[in-house]
C-alpha positions in Angstrom: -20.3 -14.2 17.0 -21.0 -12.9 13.9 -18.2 -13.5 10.8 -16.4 -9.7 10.1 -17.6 -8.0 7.1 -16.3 -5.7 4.6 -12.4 -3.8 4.3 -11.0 -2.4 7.2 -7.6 -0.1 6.3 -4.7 -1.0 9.0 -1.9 0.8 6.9 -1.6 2.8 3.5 1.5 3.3 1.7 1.0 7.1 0.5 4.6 7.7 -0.7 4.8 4.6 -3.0 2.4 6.5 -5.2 3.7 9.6 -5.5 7.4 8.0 -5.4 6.3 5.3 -8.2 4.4 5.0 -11.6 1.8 2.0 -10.4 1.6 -0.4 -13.9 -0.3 -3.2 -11.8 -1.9 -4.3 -8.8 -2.6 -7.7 -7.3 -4.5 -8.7 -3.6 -2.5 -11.2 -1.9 -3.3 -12.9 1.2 -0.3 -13.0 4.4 0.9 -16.1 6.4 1.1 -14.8 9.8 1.3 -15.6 13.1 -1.4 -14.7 15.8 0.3 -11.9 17.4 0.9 -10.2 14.2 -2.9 -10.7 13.4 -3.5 -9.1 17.0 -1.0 -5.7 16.3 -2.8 -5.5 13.1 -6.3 -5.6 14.6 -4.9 -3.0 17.0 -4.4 -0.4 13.5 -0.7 -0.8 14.0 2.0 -1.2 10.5 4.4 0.4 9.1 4.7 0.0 4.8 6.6 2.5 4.6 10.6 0.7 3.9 8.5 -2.4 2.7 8.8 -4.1 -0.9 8.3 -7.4 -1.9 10.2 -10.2 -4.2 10.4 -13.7 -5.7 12.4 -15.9 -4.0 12.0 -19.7 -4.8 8.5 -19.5 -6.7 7.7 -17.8 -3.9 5.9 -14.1 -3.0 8.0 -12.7 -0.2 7.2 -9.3 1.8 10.2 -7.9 3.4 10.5 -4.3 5.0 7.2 -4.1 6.5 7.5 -3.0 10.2 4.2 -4.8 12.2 5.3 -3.7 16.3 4.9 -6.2 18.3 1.8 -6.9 20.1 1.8 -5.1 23.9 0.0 -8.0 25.6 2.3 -10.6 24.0 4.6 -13.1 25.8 8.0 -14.7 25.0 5.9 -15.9 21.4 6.1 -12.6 20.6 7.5 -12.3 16.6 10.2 -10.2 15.1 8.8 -6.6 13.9 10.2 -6.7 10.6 10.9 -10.1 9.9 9.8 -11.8 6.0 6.1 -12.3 5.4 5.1 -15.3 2.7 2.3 -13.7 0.7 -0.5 -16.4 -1.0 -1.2 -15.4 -4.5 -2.0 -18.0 -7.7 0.7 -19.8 -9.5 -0.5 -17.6 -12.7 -0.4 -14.7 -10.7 3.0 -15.2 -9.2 4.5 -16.5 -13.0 3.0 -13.0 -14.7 4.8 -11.1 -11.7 8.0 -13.5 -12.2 7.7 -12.0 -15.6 7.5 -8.5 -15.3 9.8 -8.1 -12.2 13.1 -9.3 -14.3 12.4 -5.9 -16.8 15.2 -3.4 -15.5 13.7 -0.5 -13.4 10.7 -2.0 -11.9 10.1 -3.4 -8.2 7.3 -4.8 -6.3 6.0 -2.4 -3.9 2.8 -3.1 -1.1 -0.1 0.0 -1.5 -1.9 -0.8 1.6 -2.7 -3.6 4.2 -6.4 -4.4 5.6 -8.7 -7.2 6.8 -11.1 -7.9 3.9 -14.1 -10.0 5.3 -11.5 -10.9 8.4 -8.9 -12.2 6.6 -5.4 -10.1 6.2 -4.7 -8.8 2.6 -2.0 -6.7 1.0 -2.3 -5.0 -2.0 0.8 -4.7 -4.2 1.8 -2.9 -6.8 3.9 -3.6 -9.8 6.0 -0.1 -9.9 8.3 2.3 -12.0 10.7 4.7 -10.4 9.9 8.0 -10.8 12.4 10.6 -12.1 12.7 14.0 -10.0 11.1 16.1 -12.6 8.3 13.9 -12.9 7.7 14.2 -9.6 7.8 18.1 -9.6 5.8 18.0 -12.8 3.0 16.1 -10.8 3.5 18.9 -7.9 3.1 21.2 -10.4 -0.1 19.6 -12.2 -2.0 19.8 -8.6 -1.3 23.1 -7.6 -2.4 24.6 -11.3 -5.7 22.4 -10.6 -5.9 24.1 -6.7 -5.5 27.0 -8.5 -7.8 27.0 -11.2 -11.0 25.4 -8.4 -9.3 28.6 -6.5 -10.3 30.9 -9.3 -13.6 29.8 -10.3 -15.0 29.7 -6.6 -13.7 33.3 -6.6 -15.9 33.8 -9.9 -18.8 32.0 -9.0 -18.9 34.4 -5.4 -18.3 37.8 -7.1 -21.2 36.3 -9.5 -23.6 35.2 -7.1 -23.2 38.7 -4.7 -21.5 36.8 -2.0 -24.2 34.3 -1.2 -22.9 30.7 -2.3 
């Protein structure tokens, strides 16, 4: 059987980026167990309440709902229970680091299979204030607008033929 190539998206976090200010990014591999491998492989995971933290020198993921697989026995695992992530001593010292500055948390951005192996991207993230949030809001639907306008433009131009 040939070895799986390329990324395969299982779950995205879309709120982290619109609820946080991303600073830095890091892959990280996941101890699992093989019924978590098989949910994921079926597209199923939640990142949604998930974060992660240090904890003994150690790369934790906590919050992260992964169902449990349907064809599973009594080795089923726990949907929500604490996943190690494998990341570089460096890596994990830099993050050690950063993570003790007041306001900012580790959060995951998305969870694939990258050549067959399970990966987690997280983010080193900022809060976002409510106004920020609204300015952003704002900032895209000026931008909607203004590609609004100039279609318009470039039709009443053209004659109606674009």
């Amino acid at each position: 059987m040939p070895r799986e190539q390329g990324r395969k998206l299982v779950a995205q976090n879309k709120r982290a980026r619109y609820d946080y200010h991303i600073e830095d990014t890091w892959e990280a591999g996941l101890v699992l167990t093989g019924t978590e491998v098989k949910s994921l492989r079926a597209g199923r995971a939640s990142l949604v309440d998930g974060y992660a933290r240090v904890k003994d020198g150690e790369v934790w993921l906590e919050g992260v709902h992964i169902p449990e697989y349907l064809q599973g026995t009594w080795t089923n695992h726990a949907p929500r229970r604490p996943r190690k992530l494998l990341l570089h001593k460096r890596e994990i010292g830099r993050i050690t680091a950063k993570t003790k500055e007041a306001g900012l948390t580790l959060v995951p951005l998305s969870l694939y299979f990258k050549d067959g192996k399970a990966k987690v991207e997280i983010a080193l993230a900022r809060g976002k204030k409510t106004y920020d949030k609204r300015q952003q809001i704002a900032k895209r639907e000026a931008a909607r607008e203004m590609a609004r306008a100039r279609s318009v433009r470039l039709r009443a131009r053209s004659g109606g033929r674009v």
